[in-house]
C-alpha positions as CSV (number, residue, x, y, z in Angstrom):
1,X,104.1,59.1,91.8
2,X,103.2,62.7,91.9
3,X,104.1,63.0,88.3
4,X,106.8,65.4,88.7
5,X,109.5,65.2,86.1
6,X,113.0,64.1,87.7
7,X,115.9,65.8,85.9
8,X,119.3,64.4,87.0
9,X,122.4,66.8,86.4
10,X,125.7,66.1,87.1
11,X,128.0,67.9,89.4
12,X,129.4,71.0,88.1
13,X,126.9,71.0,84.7
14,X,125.0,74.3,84.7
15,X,121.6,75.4,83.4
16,X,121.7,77.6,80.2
17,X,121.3,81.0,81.1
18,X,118.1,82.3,80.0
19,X,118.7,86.3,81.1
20,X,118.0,88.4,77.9
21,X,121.3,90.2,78.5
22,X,121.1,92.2,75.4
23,X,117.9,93.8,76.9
24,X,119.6,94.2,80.2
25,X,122.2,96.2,78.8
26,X,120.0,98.4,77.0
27,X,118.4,99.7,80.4
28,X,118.9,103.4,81.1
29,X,119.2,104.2,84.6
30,X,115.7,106.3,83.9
31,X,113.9,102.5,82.9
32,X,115.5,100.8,86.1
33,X,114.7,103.5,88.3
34,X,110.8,103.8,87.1
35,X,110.9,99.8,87.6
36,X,111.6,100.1,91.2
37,X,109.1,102.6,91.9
38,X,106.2,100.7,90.2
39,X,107.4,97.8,92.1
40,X,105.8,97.3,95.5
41,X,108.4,94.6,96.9
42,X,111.3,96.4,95.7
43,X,113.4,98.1,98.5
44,X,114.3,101.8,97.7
45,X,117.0,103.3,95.8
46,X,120.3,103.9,98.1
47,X,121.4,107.5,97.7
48,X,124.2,109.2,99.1
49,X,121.7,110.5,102.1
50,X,121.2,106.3,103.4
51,X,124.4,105.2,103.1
52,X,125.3,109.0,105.4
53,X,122.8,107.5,108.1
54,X,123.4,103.7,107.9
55,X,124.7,101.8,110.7
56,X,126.2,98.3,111.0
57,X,124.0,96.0,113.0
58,X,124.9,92.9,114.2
59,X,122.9,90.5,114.8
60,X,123.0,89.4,118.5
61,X,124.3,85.9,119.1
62,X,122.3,82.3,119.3
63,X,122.5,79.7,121.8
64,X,121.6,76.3,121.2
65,X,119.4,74.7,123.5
66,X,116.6,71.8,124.4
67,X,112.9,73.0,124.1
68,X,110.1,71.6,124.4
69,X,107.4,72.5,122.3
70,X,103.9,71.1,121.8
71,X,103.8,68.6,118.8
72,X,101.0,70.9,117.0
73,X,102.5,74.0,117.3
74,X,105.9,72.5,116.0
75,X,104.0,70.8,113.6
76,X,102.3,74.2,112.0
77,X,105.5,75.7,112.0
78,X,107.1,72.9,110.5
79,X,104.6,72.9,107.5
80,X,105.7,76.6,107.0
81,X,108.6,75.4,105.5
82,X,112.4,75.9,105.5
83,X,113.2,78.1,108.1
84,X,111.0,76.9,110.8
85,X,113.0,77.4,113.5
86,X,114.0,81.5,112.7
87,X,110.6,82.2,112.2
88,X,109.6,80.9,115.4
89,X,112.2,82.8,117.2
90,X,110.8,85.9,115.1
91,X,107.6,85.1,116.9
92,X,109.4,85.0,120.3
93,X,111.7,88.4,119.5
94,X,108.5,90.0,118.7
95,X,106.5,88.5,122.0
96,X,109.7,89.9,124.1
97,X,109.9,93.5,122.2
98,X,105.9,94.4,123.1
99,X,106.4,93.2,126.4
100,X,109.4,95.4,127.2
101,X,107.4,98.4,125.2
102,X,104.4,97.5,127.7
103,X,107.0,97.7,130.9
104,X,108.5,100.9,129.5
């Protein structure tokens, strides 16, 4: 046993919400915009100026097919986790865009 606690829920119960909501409220948009900048990962504020140049992109289609892969290099992207199979066609989209850059 890996000593992991097992906590069995049934369907529809819901965990307590634990989001300080009274803080929440009390942000000013001055405290949530200062949190943003100080945060690296956070994506920038949307102003009137983005959403004037954004453009809907689709994403282009995917095809299902039979590949074969060597075992180890499934195997290290298995271990990745979730997701295995998007990031290795990341790894493939990004292998076909430097070589059409490099053909011009």
């Amino acid at each position: 046993m890996s000593g992991r606690v097992i906590v069995r829920r049934s369907r529809g119960e819901t965990l307590p919400d634990r989001t300080d909501w009274e803080r929440v409220r009390a942000l000013t948009d001055a405290d949530i915009e200062k949190a943003i900048a100080e945060d690296p990962d956070a994506a920038p504020i949307l102003d009137e100026e983005w959403f004037k140049n954004a453009e809907i992109v689709f994403p282009p289609g995917k095809s299902a097919l039979s590949l074969r892969i060597d075992n180890d290099v499934l195997g290290w992207f298995k271990r990745q986790g979730k997701g295995y199979q998007s990031r290795m066609n990341a790894v493939l989209r990004a292998y076909m865009d430097a070589q059409k850059k490099k053909a011009g």
